[in-house]
C-alpha positions as CSV (number, residue, x, y, z in Angstrom):
1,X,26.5,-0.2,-4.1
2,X,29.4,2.6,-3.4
3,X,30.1,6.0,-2.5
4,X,34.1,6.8,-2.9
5,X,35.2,5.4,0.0
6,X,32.2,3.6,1.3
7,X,29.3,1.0,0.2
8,X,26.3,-0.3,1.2
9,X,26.8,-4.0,2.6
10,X,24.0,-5.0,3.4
11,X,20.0,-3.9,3.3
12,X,17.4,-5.5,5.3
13,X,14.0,-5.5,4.4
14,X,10.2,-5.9,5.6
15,X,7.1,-4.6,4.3
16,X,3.4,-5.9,3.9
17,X,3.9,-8.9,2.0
18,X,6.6,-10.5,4.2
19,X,10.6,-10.3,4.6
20,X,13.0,-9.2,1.8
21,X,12.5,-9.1,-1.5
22,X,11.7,-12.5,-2.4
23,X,8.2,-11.4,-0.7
24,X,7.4,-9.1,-3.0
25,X,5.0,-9.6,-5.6
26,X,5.4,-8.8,-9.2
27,X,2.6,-6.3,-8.9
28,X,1.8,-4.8,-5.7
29,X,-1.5,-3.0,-6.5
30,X,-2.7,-6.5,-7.7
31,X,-1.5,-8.3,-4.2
32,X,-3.3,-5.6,-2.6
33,X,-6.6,-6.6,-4.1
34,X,-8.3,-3.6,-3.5
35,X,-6.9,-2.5,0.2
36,X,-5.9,0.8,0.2
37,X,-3.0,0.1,3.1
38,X,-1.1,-3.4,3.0
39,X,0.0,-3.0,6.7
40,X,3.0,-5.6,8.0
41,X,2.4,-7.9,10.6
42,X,4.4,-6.8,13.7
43,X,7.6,-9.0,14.5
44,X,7.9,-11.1,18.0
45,X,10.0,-9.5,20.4
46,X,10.9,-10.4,24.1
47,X,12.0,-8.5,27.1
48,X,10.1,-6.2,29.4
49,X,11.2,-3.1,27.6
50,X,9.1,-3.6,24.3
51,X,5.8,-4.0,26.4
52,X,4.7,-0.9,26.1
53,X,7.3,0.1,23.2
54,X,4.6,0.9,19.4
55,X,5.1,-1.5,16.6
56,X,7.2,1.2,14.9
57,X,9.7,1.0,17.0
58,X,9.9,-3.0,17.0
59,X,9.7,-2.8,13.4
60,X,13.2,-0.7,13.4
61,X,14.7,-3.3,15.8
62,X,13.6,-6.2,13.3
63,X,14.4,-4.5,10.2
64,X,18.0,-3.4,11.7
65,X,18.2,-7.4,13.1
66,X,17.9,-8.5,9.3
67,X,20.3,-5.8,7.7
68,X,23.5,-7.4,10.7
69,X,22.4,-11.2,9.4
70,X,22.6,-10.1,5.9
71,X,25.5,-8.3,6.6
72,X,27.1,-11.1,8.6
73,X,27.0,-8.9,11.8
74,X,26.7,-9.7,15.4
75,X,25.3,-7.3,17.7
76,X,28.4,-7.3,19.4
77,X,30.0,-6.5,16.2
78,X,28.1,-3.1,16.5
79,X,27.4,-2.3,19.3
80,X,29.2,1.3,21.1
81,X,30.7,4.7,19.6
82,X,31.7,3.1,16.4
83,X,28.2,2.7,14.8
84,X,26.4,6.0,13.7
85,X,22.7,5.4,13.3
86,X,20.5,7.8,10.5
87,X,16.7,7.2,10.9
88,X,14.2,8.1,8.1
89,X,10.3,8.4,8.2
90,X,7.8,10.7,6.8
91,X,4.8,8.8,8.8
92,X,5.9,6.7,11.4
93,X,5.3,8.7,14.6
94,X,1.4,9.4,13.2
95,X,0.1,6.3,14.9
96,X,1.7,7.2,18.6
97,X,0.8,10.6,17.6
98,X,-3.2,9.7,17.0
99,X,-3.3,7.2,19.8
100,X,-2.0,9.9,22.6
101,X,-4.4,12.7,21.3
102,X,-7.0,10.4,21.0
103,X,-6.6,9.7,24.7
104,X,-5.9,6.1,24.4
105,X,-2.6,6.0,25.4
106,X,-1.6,7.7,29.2
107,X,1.6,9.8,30.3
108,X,3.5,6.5,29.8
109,X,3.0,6.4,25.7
110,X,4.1,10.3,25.8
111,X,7.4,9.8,24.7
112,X,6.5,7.3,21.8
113,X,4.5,10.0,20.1
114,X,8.5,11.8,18.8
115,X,9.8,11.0,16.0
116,X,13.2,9.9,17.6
117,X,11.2,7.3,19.6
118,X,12.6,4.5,16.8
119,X,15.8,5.2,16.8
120,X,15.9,5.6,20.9
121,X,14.7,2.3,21.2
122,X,16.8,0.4,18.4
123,X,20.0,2.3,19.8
124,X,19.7,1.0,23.0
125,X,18.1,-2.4,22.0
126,X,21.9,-2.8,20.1
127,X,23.6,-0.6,22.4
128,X,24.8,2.1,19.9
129,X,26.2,5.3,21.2
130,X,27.5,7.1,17.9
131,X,26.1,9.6,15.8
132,X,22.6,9.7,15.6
133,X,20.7,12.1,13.2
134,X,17.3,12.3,12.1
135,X,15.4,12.9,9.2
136,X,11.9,13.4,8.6
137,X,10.6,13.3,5.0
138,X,9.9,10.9,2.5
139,X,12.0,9.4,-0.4
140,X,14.3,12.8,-0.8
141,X,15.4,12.1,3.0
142,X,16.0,8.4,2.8
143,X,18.7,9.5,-0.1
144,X,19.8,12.4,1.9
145,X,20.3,9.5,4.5
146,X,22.1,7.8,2.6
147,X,24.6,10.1,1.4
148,X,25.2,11.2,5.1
149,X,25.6,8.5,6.7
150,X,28.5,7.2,3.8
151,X,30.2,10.5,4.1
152,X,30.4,10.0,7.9
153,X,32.4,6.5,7.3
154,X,34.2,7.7,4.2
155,X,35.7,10.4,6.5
156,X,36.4,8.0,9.4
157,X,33.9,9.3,11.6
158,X,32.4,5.9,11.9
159,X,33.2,2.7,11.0
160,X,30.2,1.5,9.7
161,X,26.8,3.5,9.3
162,X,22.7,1.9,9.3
163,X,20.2,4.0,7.4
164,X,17.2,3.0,9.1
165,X,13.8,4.1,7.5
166,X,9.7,2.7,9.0
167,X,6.8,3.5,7.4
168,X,3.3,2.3,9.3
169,X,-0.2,3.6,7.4
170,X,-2.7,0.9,9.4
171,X,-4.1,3.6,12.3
172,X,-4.3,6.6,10.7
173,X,-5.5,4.8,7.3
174,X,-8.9,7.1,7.4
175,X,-6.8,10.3,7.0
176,X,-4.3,8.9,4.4
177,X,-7.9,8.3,2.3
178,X,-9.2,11.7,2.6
179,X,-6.2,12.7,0.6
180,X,-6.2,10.0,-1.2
181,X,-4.8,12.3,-4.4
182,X,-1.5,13.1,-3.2
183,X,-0.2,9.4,-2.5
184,X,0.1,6.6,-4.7
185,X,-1.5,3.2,-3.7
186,X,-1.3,0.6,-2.6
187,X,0.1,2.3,0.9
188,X,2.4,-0.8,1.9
189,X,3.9,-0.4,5.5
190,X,7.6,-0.9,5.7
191,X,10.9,-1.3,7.2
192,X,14.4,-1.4,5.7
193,X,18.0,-1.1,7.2
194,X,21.2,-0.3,4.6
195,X,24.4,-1.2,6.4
196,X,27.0,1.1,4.9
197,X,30.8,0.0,5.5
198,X,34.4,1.8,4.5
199,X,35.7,0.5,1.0
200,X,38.8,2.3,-0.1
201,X,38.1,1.2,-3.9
202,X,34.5,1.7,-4.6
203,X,33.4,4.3,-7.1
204,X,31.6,7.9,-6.1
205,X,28.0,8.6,-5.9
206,X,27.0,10.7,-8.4
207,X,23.9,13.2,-8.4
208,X,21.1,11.5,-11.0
209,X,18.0,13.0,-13.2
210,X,14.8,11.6,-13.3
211,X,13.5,7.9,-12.2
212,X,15.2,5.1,-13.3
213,X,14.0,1.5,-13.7
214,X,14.6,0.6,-10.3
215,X,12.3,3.2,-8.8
216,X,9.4,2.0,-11.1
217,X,10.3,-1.8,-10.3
218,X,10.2,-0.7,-6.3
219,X,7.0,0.8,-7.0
220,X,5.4,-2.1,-8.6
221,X,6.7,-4.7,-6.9
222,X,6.0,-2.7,-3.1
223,X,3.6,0.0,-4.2
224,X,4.2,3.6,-1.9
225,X,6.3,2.9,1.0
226,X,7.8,6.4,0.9
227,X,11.0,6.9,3.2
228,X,11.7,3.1,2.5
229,X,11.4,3.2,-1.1
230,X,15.1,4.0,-2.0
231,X,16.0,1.1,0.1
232,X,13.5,-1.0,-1.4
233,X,15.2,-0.4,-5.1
234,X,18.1,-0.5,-3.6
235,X,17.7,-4.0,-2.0
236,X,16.1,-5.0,-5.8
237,X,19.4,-3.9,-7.7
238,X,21.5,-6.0,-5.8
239,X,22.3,-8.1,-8.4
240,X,25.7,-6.4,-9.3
241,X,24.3,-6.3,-13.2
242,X,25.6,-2.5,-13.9
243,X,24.3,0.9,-13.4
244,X,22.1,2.1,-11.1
245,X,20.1,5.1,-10.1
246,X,17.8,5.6,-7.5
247,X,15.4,9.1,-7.5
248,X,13.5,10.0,-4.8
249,X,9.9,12.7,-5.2
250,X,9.0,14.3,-1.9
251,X,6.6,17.4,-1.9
252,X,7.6,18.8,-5.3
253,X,11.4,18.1,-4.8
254,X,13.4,15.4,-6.6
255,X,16.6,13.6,-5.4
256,X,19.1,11.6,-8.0
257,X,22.1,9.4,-6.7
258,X,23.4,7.3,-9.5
259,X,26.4,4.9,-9.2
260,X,29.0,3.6,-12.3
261,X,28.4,0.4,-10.7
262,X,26.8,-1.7,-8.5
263,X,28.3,-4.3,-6.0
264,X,25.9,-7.6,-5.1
265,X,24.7,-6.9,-1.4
């Protein structure tokens, strides 16, 4: 998967049903059997630091930890200036958010309730100090991600990019069901990672119309995992087969990227 000048090496992936996509079922809703929210059991993680960190944030250091082993990355491989880091979520921060207001959490959990909390913590789990930027929105934002964090290795900016997106539903589940009409279900929480490298020779991104078949096979086989959906299709059309296109809806506005080709992640 390529942008002139850059492609995605590697995408790592956890949601609901388990780790990567050989967890997914062939039909989500059905998998769900009848639960509105599929939520993700929350990764092991050691070290003082993480003992008060929310299960957001240790889902974007696990998802990030899969995306370097796919890749065939150490951390020491990453780690410093060279690394720019683009985090995506439309709902992540909500559960910090409704914690703190609900007076559950003290002055301690203040700081977890921003949406940059995920990306603080995996840049200095893996010590990355490079760009940063980010983006809060669904679908729309993970391709905007996308697209900005190839440009900043296509122009030598960085040498290698992550797009990291987290999507959690489980706390605030009772408000996602009061508007139950404006979100698809099963809600499936998520996290995905693309690693996005230089490559002179790959073909340009190209803006696409409408969904293609990988956005309906992400939706089936994962159900709604908004700001992680593109990288959910993504990570499913890794099969270097031909074309692909990846759309992504977001409060009335739609965004294409189509490739000439895809390369086998």
């Amino acid at each position: 998967m390529t942008h002139g000048g850059a492609r995605i090496a590697a995408i790592g992936l956890l949601t609901g049903f388990g780790h990567g996509v050989e967890a997914l079922p062939d039909d989500a809703e059905g998998a769900a059997a009848g639960r509105d929210v599929v939520p993700i059991a929350t990764p092991p993680v050691t070290g003082d630091r993480f003992r008060r960190a929310t299960r957001e944030c240790v889902l974007g250091v696990a998802a990030v930890d899969a995306a370097l082993r796919n890749a065939g990355l150490t951390r020491d491989d990453v780690r410093g200036s060279d690394t720019a880091l683009v985090y995506v979520t439309a709902a992540a921060y909500g559960a910090a958010n409704r914690t703190f207001a609900g007076a559950a959490g003290g002055p301690l959990h203040f700081p977890y309730t921003a949406p940059s909390a995920v990306p603080a913590e995996v840049a200095i789990e893996f010590g990355f100090t490079g760009s940063y930027v980010i983006l809060i929105g669904g679908s729309t934002a993970t391709l905007e991600a996308l697209w900005h964090a190839a440009s900043l290795v296509r122009r030598g900016a960085a040498a290698r990019a992550l797009v990291v997106a987290v999507e959690t539903f489980a706390e605030c589940a009772d408000l996602y069901a009061r508007a139950r009409r404006l979100l698809a279900r099963p809600l499936v929480e998520a996290a995905a990672c693309a690693v996005i490298v230089p490559d002179a020779e790959s073909p340009a991104w190209q803006p696409a119309a409408g969904a293609g078949p990988l956005d309906a096979l992400a939706r089936r086989r994962a159900g709604e995992t908004l700001a992680c959906g593109p990288l959910v299709a993504l990570a499913l059309g890794a099969d270097g087969r031909g074309p692909a296109a990846v759309t992504g809806y977001w409060r009335g506005r739609r965004t294409g990227l189509g490739w000439p080709a895809t390369s086998a992640i």
